[in-house]
N, CA, C and O of each residue as an XYZ file, in Angstrom:
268
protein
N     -27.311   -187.163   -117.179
C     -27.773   -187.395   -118.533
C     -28.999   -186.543   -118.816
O     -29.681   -186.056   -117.914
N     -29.267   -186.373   -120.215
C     -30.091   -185.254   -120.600
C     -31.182   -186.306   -121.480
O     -30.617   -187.016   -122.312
N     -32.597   -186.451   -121.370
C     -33.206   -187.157   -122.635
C     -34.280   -186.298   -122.990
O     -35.366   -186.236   -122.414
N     -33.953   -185.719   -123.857
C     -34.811   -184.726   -124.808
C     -35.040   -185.494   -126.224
O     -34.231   -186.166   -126.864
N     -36.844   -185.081   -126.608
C     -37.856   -185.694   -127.329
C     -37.227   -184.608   -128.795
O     -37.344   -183.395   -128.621
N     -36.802   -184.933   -129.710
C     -36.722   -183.408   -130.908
C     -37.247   -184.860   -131.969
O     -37.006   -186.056   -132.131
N     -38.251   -183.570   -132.579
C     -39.658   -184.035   -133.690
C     -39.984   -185.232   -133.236
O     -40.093   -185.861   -134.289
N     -40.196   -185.916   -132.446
C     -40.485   -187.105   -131.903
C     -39.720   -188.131   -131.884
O     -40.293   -189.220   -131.898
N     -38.530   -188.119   -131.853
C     -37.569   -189.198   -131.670
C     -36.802   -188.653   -130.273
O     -36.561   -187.473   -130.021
N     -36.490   -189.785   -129.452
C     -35.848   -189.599   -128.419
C     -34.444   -189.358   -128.825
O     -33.989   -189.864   -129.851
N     -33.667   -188.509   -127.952
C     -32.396   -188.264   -127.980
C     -31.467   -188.137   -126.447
O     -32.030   -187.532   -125.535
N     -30.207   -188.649   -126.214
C     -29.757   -188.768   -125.056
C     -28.450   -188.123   -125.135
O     -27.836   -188.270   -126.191
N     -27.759   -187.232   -123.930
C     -26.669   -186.428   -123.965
C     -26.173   -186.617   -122.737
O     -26.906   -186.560   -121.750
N     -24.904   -186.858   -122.659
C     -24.162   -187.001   -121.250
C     -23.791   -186.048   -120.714
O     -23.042   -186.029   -119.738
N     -24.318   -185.006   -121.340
C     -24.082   -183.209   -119.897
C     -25.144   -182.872   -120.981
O     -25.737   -183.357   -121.945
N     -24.998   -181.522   -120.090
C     -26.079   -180.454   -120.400
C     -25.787   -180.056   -121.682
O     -24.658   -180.069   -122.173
N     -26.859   -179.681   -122.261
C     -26.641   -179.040   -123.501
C     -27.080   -177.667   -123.865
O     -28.147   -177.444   -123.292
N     -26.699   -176.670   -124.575
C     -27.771   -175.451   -125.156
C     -28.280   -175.761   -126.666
O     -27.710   -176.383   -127.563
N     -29.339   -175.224   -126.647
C     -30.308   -174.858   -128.248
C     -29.285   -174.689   -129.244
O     -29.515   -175.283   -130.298
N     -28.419   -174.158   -129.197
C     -27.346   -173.595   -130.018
C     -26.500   -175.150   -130.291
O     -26.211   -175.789   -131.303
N     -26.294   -175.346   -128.819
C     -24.811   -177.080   -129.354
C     -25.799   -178.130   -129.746
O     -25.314   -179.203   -130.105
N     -26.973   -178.023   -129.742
C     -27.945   -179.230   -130.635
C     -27.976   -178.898   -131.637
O     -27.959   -179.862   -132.404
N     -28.036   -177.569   -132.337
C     -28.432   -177.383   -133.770
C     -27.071   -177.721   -134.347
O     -26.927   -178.390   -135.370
N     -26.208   -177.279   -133.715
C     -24.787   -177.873   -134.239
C     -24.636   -179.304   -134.741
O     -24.380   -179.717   -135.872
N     -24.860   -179.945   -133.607
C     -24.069   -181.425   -133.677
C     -25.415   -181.868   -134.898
O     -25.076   -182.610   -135.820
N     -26.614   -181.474   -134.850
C     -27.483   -181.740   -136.099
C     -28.051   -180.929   -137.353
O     -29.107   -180.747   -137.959
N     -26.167   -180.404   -137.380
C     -26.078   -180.125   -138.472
C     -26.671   -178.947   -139.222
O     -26.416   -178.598   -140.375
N     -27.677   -178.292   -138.181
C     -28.480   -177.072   -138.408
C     -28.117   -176.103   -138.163
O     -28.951   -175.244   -138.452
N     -27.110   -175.662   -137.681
C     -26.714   -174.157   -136.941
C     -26.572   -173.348   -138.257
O     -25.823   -173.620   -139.195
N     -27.503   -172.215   -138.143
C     -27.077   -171.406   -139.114
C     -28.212   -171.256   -140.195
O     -28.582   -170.296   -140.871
N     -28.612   -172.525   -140.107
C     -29.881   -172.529   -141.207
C     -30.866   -171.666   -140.736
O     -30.963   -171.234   -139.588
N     -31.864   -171.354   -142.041
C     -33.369   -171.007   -141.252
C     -34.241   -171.939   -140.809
O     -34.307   -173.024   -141.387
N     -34.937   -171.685   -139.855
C     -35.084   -172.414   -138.708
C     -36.329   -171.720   -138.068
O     -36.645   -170.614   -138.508
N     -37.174   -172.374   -136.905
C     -37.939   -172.523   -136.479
C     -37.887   -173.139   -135.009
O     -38.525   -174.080   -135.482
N     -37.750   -173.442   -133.863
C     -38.022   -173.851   -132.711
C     -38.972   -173.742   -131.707
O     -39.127   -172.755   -130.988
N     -39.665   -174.871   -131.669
C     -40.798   -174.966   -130.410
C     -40.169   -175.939   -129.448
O     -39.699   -177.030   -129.768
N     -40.215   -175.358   -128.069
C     -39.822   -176.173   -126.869
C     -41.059   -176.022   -125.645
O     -41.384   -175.080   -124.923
N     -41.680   -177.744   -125.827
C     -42.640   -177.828   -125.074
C     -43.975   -176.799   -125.320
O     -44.821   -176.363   -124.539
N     -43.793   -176.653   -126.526
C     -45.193   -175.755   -126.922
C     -45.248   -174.120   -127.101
O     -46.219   -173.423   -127.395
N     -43.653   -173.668   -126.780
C     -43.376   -172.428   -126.853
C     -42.034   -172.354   -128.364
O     -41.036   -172.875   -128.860
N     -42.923   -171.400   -128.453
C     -41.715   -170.925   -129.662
C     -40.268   -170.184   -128.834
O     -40.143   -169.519   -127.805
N     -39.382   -170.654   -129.800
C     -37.984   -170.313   -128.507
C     -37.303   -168.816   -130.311
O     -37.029   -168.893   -131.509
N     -37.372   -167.985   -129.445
C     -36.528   -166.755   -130.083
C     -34.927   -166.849   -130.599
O     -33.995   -166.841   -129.796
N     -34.758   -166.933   -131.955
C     -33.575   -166.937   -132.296
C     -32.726   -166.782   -131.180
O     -31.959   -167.546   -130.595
N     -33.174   -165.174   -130.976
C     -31.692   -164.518   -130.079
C     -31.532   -165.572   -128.557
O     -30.474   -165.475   -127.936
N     -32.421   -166.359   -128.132
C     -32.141   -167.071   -127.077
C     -31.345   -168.767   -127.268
O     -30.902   -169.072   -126.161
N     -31.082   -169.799   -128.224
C     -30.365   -169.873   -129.035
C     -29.396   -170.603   -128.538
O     -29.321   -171.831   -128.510
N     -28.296   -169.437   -127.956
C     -27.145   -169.951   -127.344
C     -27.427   -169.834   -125.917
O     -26.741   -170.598   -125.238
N     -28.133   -169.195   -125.356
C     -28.607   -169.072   -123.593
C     -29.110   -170.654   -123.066
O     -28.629   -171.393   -122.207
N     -30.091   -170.790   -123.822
C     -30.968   -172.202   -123.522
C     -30.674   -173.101   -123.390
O     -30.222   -173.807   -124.291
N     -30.830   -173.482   -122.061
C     -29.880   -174.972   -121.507
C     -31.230   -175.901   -121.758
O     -32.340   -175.550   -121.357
N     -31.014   -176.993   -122.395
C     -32.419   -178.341   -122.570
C     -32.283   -178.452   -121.523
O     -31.241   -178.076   -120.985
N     -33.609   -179.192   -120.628
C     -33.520   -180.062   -119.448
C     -34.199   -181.011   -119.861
O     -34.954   -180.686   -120.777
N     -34.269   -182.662   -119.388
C     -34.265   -183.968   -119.268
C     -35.980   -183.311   -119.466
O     -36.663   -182.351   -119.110
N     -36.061   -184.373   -120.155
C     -38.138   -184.224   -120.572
C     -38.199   -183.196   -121.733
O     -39.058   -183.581   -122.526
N     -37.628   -182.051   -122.137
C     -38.338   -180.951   -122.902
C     -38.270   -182.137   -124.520
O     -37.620   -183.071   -124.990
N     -39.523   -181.188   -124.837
C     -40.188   -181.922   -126.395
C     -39.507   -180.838   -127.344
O     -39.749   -179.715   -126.902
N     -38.927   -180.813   -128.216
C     -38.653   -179.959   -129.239
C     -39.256   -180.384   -130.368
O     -39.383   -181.572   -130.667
N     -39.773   -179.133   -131.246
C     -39.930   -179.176   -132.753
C     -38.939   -178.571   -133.479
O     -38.596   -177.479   -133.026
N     -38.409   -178.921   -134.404
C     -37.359   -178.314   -135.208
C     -38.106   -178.407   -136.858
O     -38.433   -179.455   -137.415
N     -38.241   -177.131   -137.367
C     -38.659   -177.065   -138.439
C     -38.044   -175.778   -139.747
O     -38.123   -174.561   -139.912
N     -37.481   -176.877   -140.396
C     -36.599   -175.968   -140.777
C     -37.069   -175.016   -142.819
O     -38.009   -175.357   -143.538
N     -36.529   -174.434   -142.983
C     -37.875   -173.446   -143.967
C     -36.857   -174.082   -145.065
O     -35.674   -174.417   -144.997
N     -37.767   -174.103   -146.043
C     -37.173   -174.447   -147.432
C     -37.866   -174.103   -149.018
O     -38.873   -174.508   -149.599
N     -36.873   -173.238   -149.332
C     -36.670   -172.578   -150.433
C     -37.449   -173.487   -151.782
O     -37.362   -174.691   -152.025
N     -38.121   -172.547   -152.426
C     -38.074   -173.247   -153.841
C     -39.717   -172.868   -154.205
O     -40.599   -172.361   -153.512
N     -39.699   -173.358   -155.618
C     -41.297   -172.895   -156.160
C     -42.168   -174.594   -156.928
O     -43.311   -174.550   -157.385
């Protein structure tokens, strides 16, 4: 099992996951976007590489349009 912190709510996954199959299943893949993991900003292009491990804190902040 995987328990990763994203914007401060706990979250739990029964295998491993990548940066990429979280933004999916929440609905974000594709959007503009923003990611901090554990205090580091994580690079688009890394994304689909990035396996979460059990403990990492994510920020997800996503940009929004308008005046």
């Amino acid at each position: 099992m995987v328990t990763l912190t994203v914007n401060g709510d706990p979250r739990v996954f029964e295998s491993p996951i990548t940066l990429a199959q979280l933004l999916d299943r929440m609905d974000l893949a594709g959007k503009r976007l923003a990611v901090e993991r554990n205090g580091d900003i994580v690079p688009r292009s890394r994304f689909g590489e990035l396996r979460l491990e059990s403990g990492d804190k994510l920020e997800i902040v996503v940009a929004v349009g308008g005046g």
